[in-house]
Structure formats: structure tokens, C-alpha cells
VEXBA-673546 format. One record per residue (C-alpha): residue number from 1; residue in one letter; x, y, z. Coordinates in Angstrom, 3 decimals, padded with zeros to 6 digits. Layout:
N
+-----+-----+----------+----------+----------+
:   n : res :     east :    north :       up :
+-----+-----+----------+----------+----------+
: NUM :   a :        X :        Y :        Z :
...
+-----+-----+----------+----------+----------+
This chain:
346
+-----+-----+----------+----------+----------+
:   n : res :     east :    north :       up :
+-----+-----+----------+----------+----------+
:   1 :   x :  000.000 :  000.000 :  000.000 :
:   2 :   x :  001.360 :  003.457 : -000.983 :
:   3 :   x : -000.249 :  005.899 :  001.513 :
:   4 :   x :  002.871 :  008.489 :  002.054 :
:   5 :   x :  005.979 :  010.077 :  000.914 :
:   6 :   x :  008.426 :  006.488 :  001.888 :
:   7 :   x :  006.324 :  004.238 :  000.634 :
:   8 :   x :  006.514 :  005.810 : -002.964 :
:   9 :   x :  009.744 :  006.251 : -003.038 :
:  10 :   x :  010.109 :  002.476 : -002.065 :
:  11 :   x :  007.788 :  001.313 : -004.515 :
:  12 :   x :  010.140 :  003.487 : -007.216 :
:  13 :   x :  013.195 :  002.254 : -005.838 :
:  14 :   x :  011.367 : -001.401 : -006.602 :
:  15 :   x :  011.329 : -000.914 : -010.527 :
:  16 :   x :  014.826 : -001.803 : -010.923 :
:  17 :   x :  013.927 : -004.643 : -013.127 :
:  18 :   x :  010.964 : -002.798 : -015.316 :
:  19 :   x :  012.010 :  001.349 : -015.078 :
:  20 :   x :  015.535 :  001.721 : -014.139 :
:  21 :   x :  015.929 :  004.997 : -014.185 :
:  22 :   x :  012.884 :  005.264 : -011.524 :
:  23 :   x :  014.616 :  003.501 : -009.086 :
:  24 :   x :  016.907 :  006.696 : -008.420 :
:  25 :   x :  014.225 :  008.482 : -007.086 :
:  26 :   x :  014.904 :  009.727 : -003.637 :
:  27 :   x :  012.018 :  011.845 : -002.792 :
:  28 :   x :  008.456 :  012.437 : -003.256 :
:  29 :   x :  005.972 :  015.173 : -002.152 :
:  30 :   x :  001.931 :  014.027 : -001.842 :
:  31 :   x :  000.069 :  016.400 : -003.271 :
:  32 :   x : -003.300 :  018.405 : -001.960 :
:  33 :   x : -006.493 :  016.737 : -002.791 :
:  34 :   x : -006.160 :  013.174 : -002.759 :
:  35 :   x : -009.864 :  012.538 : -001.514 :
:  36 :   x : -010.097 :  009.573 : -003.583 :
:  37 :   x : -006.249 :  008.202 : -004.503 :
:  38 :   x : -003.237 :  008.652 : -003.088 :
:  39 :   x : -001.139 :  011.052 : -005.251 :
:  40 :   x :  002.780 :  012.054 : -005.296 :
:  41 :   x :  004.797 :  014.063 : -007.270 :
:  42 :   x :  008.517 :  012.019 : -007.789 :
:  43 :   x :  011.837 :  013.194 : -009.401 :
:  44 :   x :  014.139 :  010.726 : -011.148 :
:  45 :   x :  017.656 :  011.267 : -011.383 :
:  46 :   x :  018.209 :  011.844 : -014.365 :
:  47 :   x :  015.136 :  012.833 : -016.186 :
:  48 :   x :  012.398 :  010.050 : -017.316 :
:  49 :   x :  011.478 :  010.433 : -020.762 :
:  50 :   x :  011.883 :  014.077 : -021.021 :
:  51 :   x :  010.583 :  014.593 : -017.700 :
:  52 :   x :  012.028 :  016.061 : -014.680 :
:  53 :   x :  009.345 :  015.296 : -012.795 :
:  54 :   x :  006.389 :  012.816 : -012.816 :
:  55 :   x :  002.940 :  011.881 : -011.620 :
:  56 :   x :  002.749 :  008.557 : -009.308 :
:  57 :   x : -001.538 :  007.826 : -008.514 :
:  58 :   x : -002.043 :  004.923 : -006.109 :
:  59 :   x : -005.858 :  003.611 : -006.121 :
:  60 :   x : -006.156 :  001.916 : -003.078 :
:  61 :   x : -009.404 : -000.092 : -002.128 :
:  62 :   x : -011.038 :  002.686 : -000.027 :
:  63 :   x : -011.458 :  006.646 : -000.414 :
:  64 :   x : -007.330 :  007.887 :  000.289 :
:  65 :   x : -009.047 :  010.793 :  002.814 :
:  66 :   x : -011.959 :  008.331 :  004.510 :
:  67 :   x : -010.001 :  004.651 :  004.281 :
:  68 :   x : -013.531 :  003.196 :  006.368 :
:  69 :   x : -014.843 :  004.226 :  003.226 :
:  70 :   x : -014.501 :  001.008 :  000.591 :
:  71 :   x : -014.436 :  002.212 : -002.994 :
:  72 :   x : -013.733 : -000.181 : -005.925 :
:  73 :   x : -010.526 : -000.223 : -007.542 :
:  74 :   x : -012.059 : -000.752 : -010.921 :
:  75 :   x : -011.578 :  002.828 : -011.556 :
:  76 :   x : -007.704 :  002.218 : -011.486 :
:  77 :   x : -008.645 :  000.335 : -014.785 :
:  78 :   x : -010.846 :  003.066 : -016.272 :
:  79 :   x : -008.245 :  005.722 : -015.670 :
:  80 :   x : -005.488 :  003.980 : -017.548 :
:  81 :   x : -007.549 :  003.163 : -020.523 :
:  82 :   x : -009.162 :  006.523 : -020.890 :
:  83 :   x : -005.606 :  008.195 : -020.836 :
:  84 :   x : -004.513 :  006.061 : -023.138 :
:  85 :   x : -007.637 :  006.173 : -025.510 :
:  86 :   x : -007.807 :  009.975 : -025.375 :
:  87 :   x : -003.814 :  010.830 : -025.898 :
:  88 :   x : -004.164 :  008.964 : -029.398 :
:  89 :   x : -007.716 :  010.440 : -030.602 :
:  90 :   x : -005.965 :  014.144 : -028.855 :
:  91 :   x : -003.096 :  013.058 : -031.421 :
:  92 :   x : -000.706 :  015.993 : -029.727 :
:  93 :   x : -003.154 :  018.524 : -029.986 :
:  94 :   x : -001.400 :  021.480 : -027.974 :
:  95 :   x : -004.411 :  023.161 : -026.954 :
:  96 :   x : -005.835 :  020.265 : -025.092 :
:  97 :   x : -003.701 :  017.677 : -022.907 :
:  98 :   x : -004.344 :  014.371 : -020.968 :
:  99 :   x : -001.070 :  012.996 : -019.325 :
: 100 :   x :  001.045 :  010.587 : -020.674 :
: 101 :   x :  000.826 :  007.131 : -019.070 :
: 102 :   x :  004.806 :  005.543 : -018.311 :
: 103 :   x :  004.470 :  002.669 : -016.025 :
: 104 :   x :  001.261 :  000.500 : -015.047 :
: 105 :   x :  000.860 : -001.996 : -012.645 :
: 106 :   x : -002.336 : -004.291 : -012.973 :
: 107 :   x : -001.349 : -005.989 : -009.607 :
: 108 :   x : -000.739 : -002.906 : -006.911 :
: 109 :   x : -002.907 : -000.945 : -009.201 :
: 110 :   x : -000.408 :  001.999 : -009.644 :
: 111 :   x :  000.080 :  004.325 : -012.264 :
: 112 :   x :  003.486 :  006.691 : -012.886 :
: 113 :   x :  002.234 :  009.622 : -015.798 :
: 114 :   x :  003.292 :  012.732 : -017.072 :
: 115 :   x :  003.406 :  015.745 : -014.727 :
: 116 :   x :  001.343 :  018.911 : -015.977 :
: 117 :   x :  003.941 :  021.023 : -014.033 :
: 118 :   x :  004.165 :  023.034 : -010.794 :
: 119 :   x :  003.324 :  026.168 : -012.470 :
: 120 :   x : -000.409 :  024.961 : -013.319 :
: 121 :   x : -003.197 :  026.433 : -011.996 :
: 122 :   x : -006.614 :  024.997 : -011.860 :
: 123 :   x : -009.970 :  026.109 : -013.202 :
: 124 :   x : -011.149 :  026.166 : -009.467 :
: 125 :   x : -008.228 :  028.315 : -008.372 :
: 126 :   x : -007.568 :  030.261 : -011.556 :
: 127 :   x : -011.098 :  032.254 : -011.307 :
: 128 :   x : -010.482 :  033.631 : -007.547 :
: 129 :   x : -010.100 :  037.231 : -006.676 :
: 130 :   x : -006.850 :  036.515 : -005.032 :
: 131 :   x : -005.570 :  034.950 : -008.202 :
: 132 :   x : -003.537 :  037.409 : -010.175 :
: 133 :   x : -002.023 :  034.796 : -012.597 :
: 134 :   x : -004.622 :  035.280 : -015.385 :
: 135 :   x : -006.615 :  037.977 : -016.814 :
: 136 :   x : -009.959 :  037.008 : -017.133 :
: 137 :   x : -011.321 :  039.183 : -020.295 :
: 138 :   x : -014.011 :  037.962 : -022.869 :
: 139 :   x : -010.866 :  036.853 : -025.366 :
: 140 :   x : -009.365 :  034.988 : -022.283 :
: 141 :   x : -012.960 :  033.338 : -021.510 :
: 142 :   x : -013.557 :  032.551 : -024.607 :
: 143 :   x : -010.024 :  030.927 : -025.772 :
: 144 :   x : -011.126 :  028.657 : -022.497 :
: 145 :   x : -013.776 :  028.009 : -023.700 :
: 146 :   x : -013.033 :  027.134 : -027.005 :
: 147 :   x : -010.678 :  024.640 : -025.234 :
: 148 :   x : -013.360 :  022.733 : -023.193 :
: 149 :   x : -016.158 :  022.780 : -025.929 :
: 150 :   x : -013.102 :  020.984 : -028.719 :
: 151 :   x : -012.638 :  018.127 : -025.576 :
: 152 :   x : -016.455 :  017.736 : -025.400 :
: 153 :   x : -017.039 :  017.518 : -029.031 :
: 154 :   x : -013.823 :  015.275 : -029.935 :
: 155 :   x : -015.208 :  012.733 : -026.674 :
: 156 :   x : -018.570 :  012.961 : -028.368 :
: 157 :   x : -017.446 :  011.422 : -031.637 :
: 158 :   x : -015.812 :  008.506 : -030.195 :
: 159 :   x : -017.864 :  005.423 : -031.182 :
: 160 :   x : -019.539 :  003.943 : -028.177 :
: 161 :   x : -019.582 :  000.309 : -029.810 :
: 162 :   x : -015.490 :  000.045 : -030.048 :
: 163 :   x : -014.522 :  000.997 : -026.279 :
: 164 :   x : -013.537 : -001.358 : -024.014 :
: 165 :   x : -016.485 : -002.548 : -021.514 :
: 166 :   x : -014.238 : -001.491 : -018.528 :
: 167 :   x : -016.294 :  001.969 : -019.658 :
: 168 :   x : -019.332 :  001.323 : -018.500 :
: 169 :   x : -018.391 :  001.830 : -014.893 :
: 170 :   x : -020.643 : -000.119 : -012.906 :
: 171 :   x : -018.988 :  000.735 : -009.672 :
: 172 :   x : -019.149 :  004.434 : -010.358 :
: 173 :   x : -022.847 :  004.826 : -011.367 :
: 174 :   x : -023.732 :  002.298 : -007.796 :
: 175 :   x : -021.739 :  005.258 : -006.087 :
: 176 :   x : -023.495 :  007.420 : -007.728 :
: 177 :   x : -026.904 :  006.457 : -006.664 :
: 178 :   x : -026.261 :  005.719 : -003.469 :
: 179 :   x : -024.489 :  007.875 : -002.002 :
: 180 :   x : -024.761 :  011.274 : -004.061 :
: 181 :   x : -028.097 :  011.186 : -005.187 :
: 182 :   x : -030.127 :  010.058 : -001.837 :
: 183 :   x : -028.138 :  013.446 : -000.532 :
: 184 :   x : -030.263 :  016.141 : -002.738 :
: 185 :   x : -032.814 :  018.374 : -001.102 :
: 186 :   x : -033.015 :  020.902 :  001.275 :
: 187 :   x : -031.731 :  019.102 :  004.527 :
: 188 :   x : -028.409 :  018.377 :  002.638 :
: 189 :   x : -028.125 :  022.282 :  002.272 :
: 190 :   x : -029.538 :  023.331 :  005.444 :
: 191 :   x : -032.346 :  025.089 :  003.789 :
: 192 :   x : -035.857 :  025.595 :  004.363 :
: 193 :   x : -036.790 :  026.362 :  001.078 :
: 194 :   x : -039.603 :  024.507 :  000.021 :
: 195 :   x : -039.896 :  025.165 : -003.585 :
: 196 :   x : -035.951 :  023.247 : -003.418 :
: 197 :   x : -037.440 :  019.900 : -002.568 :
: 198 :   x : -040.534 :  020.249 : -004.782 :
: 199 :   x : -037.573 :  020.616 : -007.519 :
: 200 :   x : -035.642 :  017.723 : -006.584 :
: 201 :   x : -038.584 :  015.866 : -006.544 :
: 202 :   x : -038.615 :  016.448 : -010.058 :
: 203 :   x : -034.352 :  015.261 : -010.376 :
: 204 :   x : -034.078 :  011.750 : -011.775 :
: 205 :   x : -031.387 :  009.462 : -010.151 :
: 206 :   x : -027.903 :  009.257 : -011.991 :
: 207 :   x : -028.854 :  006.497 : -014.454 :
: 208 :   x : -026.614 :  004.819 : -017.557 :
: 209 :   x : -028.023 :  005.520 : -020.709 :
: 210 :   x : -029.631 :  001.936 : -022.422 :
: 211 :   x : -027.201 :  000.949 : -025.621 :
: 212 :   x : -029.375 :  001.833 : -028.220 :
: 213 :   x : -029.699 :  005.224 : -027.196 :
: 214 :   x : -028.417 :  007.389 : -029.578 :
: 215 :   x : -027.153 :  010.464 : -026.771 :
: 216 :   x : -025.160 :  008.057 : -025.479 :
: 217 :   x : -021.513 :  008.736 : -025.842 :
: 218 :   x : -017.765 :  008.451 : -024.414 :
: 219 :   x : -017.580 :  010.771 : -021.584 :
: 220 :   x : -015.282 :  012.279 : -018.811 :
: 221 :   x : -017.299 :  011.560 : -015.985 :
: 222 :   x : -016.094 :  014.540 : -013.610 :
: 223 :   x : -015.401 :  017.557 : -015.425 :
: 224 :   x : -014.940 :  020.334 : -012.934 :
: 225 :   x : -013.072 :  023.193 : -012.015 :
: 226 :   x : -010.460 :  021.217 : -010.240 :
: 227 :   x : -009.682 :  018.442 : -012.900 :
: 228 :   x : -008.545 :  021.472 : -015.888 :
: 229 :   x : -005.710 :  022.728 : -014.957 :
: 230 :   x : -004.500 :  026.172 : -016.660 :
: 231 :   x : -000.816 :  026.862 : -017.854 :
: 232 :   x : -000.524 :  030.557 : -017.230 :
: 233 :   x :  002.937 :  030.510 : -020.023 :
: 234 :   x :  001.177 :  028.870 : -022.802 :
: 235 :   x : -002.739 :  028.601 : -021.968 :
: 236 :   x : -003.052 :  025.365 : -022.539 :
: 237 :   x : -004.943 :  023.364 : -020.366 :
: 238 :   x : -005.105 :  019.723 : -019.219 :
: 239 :   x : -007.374 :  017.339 : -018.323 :
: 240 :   x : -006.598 :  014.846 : -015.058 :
: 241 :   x : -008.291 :  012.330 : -013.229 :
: 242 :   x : -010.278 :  010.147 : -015.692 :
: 243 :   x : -011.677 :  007.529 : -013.000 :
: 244 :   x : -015.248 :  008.419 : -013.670 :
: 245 :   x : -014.773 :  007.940 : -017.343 :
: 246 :   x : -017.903 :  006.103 : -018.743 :
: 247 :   x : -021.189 :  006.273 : -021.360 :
: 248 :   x : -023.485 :  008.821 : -020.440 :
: 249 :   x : -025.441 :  011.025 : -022.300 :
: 250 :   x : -024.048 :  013.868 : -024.384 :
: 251 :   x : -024.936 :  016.523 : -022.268 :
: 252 :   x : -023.404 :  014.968 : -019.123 :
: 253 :   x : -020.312 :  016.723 : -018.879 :
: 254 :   x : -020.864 :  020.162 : -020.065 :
: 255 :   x : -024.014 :  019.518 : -017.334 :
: 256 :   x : -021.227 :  018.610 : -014.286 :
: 257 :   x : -018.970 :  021.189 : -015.594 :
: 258 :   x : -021.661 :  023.888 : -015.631 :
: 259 :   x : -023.411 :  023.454 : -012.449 :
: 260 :   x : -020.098 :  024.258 : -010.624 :
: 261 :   x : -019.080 :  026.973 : -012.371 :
: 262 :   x : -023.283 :  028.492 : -011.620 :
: 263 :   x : -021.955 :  027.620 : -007.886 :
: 264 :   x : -018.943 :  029.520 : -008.472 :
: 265 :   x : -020.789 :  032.098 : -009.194 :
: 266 :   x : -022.880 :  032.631 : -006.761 :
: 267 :   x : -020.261 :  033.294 : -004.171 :
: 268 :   x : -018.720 :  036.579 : -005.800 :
: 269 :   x : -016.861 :  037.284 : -002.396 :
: 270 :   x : -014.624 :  034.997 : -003.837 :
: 271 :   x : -014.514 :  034.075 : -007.390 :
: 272 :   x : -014.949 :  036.429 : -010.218 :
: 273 :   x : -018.427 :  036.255 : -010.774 :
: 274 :   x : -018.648 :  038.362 : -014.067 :
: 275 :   x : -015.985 :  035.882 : -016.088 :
: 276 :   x : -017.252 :  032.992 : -014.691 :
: 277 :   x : -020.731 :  034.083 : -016.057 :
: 278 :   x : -019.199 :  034.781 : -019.731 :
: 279 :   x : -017.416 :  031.284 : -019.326 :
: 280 :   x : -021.128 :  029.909 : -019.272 :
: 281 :   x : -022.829 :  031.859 : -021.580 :
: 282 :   x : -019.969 :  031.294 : -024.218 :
: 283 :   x : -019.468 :  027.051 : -023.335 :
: 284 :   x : -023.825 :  026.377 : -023.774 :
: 285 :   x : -023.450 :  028.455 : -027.243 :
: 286 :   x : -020.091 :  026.479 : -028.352 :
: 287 :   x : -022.074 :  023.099 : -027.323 :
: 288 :   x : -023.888 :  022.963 : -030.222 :
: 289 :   x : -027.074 :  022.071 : -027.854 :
: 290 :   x : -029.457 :  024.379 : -029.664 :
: 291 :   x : -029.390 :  021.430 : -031.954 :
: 292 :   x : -030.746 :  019.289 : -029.874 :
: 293 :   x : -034.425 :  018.239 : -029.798 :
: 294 :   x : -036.638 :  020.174 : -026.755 :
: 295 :   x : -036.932 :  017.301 : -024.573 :
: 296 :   x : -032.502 :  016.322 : -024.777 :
: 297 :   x : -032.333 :  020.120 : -023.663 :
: 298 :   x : -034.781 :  019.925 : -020.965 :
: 299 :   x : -032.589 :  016.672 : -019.705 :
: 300 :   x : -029.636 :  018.746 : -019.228 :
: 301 :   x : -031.121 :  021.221 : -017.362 :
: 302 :   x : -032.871 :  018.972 : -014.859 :
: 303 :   x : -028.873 :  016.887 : -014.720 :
: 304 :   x : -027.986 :  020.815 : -014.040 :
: 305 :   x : -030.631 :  021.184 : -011.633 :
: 306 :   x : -029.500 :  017.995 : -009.971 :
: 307 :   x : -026.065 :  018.727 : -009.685 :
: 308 :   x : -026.087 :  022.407 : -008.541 :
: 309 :   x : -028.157 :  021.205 : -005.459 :
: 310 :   x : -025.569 :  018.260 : -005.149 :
: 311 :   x : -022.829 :  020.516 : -005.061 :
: 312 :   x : -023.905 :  023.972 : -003.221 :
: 313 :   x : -022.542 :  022.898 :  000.364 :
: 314 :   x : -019.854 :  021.092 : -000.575 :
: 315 :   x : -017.152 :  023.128 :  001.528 :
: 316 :   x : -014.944 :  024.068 : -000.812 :
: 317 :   x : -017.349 :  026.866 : -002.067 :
: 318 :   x : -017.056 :  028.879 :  000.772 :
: 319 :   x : -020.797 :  029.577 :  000.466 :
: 320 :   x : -022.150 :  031.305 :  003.504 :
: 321 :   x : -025.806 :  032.086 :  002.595 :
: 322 :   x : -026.953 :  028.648 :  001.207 :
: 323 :   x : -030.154 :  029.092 :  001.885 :
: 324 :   x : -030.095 :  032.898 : -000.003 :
: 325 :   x : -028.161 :  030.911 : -003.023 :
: 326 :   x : -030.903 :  028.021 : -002.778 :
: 327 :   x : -033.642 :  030.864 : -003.253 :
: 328 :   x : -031.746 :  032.226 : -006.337 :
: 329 :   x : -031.151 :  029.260 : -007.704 :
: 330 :   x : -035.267 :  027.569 : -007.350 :
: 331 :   x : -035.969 :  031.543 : -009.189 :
: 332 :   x : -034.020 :  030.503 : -012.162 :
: 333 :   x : -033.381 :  026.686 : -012.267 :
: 334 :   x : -035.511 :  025.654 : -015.537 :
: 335 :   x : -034.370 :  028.963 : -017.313 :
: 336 :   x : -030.653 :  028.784 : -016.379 :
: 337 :   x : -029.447 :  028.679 : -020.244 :
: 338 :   x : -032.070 :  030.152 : -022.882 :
: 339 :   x : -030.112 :  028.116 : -025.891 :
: 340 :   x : -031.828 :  029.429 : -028.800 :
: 341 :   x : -030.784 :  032.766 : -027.781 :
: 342 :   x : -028.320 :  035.034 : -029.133 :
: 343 :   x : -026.128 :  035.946 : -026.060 :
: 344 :   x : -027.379 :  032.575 : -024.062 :
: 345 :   x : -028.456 :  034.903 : -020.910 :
: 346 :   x : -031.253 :  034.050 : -018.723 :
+-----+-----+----------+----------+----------+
């Protein structure tokens, strides 16, 4: 088990055989996060590949921050495939990166990949006030945008029928429903607001799409704030932590992606409310969801729905009023993104 700093360095220092140029690595530095893996940045002496430094992700049988927590390590599978899968169909694309994948071992389910960098920031961090890295203008917003909407679009046209079956992520979407879903409504936010929990009500449970449905597509799984990480050099931005990867419906991740960023929002004390805003209004009219028929549209907004109310006291929001945001949000839940608009405002 790799659960700290010694015990990856030891596990590097065990490659002899397979990566020798791993086994010179002499220190290691766990990175913030980790609710669900274990996570440590290494450096080999010399450089691996190129790299100077590198990504090592142990999925251990139980959530890294809650180990009482048992969590399937299926998803170490599903991680290394969908890296894999989207680096080729990315093809080097320099606008968009996933990291490379170096080492992987079926047996202690570990994975050593390429390192994004130090310097990255993520979408999550990138949008605060206190952030002075980045300045978000409509060109800015709408180069990021442009970014997000090509990785939705190039997962959308890969072909259901010829992925593996490790994709349809039966451990996530039992997660899913019983654990995140039962947790919507108003007690989960504190709230009194009764017109919340007639609209959850209405929020169906987090269900796979049936084969023949033709919505249903290759998808990221958890696209949010924290898994797009921004270079502030180039402006590139990559894409981590592929676990959820699965077959969902079209609109699934621009619906994930979106209700965070509408949470964002909401607490302008301290993200950038106006950018963050744009960054919606530009990603719904890049989507291409005005396409869609009436009832595909309504879908995503109830997934919106369903998510926004998942995610408004999660505590990394710093959201003080919930119940003032709750109100707010009941006021304009089924109009959040007009799509046949011009400008995409509610």
C-alpha cells in the first residue's frame, strides 16, 4: 500500500527490473487533494522520458481521505484506458492535454504519468479574486472556452460500440446512486426552502443511458473546475483524473462542468463572478445544444438542476448564505441557459 511520501519512493526504488531509471528516485511530495487516490509528485535522477518530474496515482481499495470508506478499484482500470484512448484520438493537440501514461501496474494498481507542471493552476483556483495569474477578459474566456467545448465535441465522436467494456463503470454509477443522489434536497443544504425539494422531486437518479440510445456517448465523468488545470505561459490546459470515465449522455459533462461553475458564481466574495458568467454563456453556445431536440435540452437542465443542489454545500465553495443561493437558484433553475438565444443569458 502506498499511503505516504516512503512508501513511494520504495515502490520506485522497486522498478529496478521494469524502469531503471525510476529507481533513483529519492524523494516524493503528496500532493493536496487526494480525496479519492493517493497522489505524489517524484523526481528521477536523471530525467524520465523528457521529464524532470512525474505523476505517481495509487488507487487503493477505499477513499485515500476516509479509508472506512470502501471504494472499488475498478476505476484504477478506467483511468489507464481513458488516458490512453484519449492521448491517441488528442493526437498531440497542444491546446488540449491528458497525461502521458509511463508505467502501469495491474497488480498494486499503480500508475506513474506525465506531470502537468508546478506552475499549473486549476480552473477552481484560476477564477479567484486573489488569483492574479490570469486575466480574465471575454478573449481569455472565450479561448477557455473554445478549449473545453473541442474536448467535449472530440469525446462525443468517439464510437460507443469500439470501447472497451471497462467503460461502462458499474462501480461508479452504484456510487453514484447511493451515495450522491439520496443526498439532494433541502436538509443536505440546510435550507428551508420549500420550492428546493418540490424541484428535486422532479431530479431523476444518476442512471446509464440503455445501448441503443443514440445520446449516449464516451464521456469524462467529472469535469470540474479542479480536474482542468490552466498553464498561465502557454494557456493550454489539461485534463486529469479520468476515474469516472464512462457512457453517459451527451450533455453529461458540459451539465457537471456547468453546475459548478453556476456555484462559483454565486459566491462573488470569492470568485470572479462576471468571467465565470461569460465562461457559461460562451461554453452552452459552443455546445452545439441548440441542436438538440426540446426534450434532450430539458434533460440537461434537470442533470444541471440535480447537480447544482448536489454541489452547493460542498465546503470548498465557501458559500455562507446557502439558503439565499438556494432561493436564487429555485428563481431561475428551468431557465438557467435560454439556448436558442443570441447571447445565451437568462
Amino acid at each position: 500500500m502506498i499511503r505516504d511520501e516512503t512508501s513511494a519512493v520504495a515502490y520506485c526504488q522497486s522498478l529496478t527490473a521494469d524502469l531503471p531509471s525510476l529507481s533513483s528516485v529519492s524523494s516524493a511530495i503528496r500532493l493536496s487533494g487526494g480525496l479519492v487516490n493517493y497522489v505524489f509528485r517524484i523526481s528521477p535522477v536523471p530525467a524520465f522520458a523528457g521529464q524532470e518530474t512525474l505523476i505517481l496515482k495509487h488507487y487503493a481499495p477505499f477513499l485515500a481521505r476516509h479509508n472506512e470508506v470502501a471504494f472499488s478499484q475498478a476505476r484504477y482500470h478506467v483511468e489507464k484506458e481513458a488516458l490512453k484512448l484519449v492521448h491517441g484520438v488528442l493526437n498531440g493537440n497542444s491546446r488540449v492535454k491528458v497525461p502521458r501514461v509511463f508505467h502501469e501496474d495491474d497488480q498494486r494498481h499503480v500508475l506513474i504519468m506525465e506531470d502537468a507542471g508546478s506552475d499549473v493552476v486549476s480552473l477552481l483556483d484560476a477564477f479567484k479574486i486573489s488569483c492574479k495569474k490570469f486575466d480574465w477578459d471575454s478573449d481569455a474566456v472565450s479561448r477557455l472556452a473554445d478549449q473545453i467545448s473541442f474536448l467535449t465535441k472530440t469525446l462525443s465522436g468517439i464510437v460507443a460500440s469500439e470501447l472497451s467494456p471497462i467503460f461502462e463503470n458499474a462501480a461508479l454509477w452504484k456510487i453514484l446512486n447511493e451515495f450522491v443522489y439520496p443526498s439532494l434536497g433541502p436538509k443536505a443544504i440546510e435550507s428551508q426552502v420549500s420550492e428546493l425539494e418540490k424541484l428535486v422531486a422532479t431530479c431523476t437518479p444518476y442512471l446509464p443511458p440503455k445501448p441503443d440510445d443514440p445520446s449516449r456517448c464516451f464521456v469524462m465523468g467529472d469535469l470540474w473546475p479542479s480536474s482542468i488545470l490552466i498553464d498561465p505561459h502557454s494557456g493550454n490546459i489539461w485534463v486529469i483524473d479520468w476515474e469516472c470515465a464512462r457512457f453517459a449522455d451527451v450533455t453529461s459533462d458540459m451539465s457537471h462542468l456547468c453546475a459548478n461553475l453556476w456555484v462559483m458564481e454565486h459566491n462573488p466574495d470569492v470568485f470572479q463572478a462576471g468571467p465565470l458568467r461569460t465562461l457559461q454563456e460562451v461554453l452552452i453556445r459552443r455546445s452545439g445544444f441548440s441542436q438538440l431536440s426540446e426534450a434532450k435540452r430539458d434533460d440537461f437542465r434537470m442533470s444541471l438542476c440535480r447537480d447544482v443542489v448536489s454541489f452547493m454545500s460542498e465546503p470548498h465553495w465557501e458559500i455562507k448564505n446557502l439558503t439565499s443561493v438556494a432561493e436564487q437558484f429555485v428563481q431561475k433553475a428551468l431557465r438557467l441557459y435560454e439556448f436558442d438565444t443570441p447571447t445565451g443569458k437568462t
